[in-house]
C-alpha positions in Angstrom: -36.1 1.4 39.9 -38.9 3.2 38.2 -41.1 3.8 40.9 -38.8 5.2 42.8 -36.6 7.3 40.5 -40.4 9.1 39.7 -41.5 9.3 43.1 -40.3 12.9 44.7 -42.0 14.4 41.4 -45.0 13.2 43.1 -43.9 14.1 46.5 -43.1 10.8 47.9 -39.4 10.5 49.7 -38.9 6.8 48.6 -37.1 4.2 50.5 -36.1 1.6 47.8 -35.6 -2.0 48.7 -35.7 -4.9 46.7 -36.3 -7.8 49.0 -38.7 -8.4 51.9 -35.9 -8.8 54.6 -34.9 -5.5 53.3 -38.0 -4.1 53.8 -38.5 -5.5 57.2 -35.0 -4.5 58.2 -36.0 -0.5 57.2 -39.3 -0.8 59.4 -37.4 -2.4 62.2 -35.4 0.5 62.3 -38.0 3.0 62.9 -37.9 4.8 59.8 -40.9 7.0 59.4 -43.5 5.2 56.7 -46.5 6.6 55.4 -47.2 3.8 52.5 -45.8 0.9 51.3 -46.1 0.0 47.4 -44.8 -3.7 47.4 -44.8 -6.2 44.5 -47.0 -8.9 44.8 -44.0 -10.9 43.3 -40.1 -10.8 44.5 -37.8 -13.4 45.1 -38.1 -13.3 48.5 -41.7 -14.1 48.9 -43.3 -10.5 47.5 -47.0 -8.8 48.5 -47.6 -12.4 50.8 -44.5 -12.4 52.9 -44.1 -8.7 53.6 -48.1 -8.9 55.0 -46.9 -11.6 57.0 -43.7 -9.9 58.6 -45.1 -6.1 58.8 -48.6 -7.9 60.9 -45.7 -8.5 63.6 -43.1 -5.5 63.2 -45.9 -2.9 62.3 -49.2 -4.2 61.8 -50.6 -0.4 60.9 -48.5 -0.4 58.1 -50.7 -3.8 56.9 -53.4 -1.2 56.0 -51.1 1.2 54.3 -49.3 -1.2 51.6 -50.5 -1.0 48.0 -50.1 -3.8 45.6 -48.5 -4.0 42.4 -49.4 -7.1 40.2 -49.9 -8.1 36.8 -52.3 -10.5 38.0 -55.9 -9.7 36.6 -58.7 -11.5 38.5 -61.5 -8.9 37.9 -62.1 -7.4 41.0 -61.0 -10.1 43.1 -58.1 -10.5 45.3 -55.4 -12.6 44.8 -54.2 -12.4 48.4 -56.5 -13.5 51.1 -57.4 -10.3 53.3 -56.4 -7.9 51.3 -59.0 -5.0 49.6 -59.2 -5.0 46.3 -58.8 -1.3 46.2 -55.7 -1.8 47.1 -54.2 -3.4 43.9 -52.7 -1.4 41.6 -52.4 -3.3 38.2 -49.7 -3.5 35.7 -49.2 -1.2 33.6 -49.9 1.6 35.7 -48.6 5.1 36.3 -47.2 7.5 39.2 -50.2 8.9 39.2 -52.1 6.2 39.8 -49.9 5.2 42.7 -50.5 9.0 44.5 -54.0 8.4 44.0 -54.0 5.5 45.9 -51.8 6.9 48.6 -53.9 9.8 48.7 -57.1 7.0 49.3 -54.9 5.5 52.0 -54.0 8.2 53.7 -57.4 10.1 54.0 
């Protein structure tokens, strides 16, 4: 994975995952999570599902996740909810991504 084989040269301590329920299972066991970056596509039900599963395991997290698309609806957002800030769009770079972090986390 890209993202995260770049990510301690930004100073992020990735967890990788590559499905929702794998995601869900890391925040269910308390792992300490500053941001998410999740796809808004994965074959477990991407960006959608994971804002579903984290409103009941960790709802502060909801706040914290950016997503990654492809998808380019000029300013809108293609999940209900969600800021448009929030988006990062394909292709972008790690530096983009601790930018936004950076926005997330004050």
């Amino acid at each position: 994975d890209v993202l995260g084989s770049t990510a301690p040269a930004y100073a992020f301590d990735p967890i990788v995952v590559s499905s929702v329920a794998q995601a869900v299972r890391v925040v269910t066991e308390g792992h300490a999570i500053d941001v998410v970056v999740c796809d808004m596509s994965m074959p477990d039900g991407g960006a959608e599902a994971w804002l579903r599963a984290v409103a009941t395991h960790r709802p502060e997290l909801a706040a914290k996740t950016i997503v990654i698309t492809g998808w380019s609806g000029h300013g809108e957002s293609p999940l209900a909810g969600v800021d448009p800030d929030r988006y990062l769009y394909k292709p972008f770079s790690m530096s983009d991504v601790r930018r936004l972090a950076d926005q997330l986390l004050g």
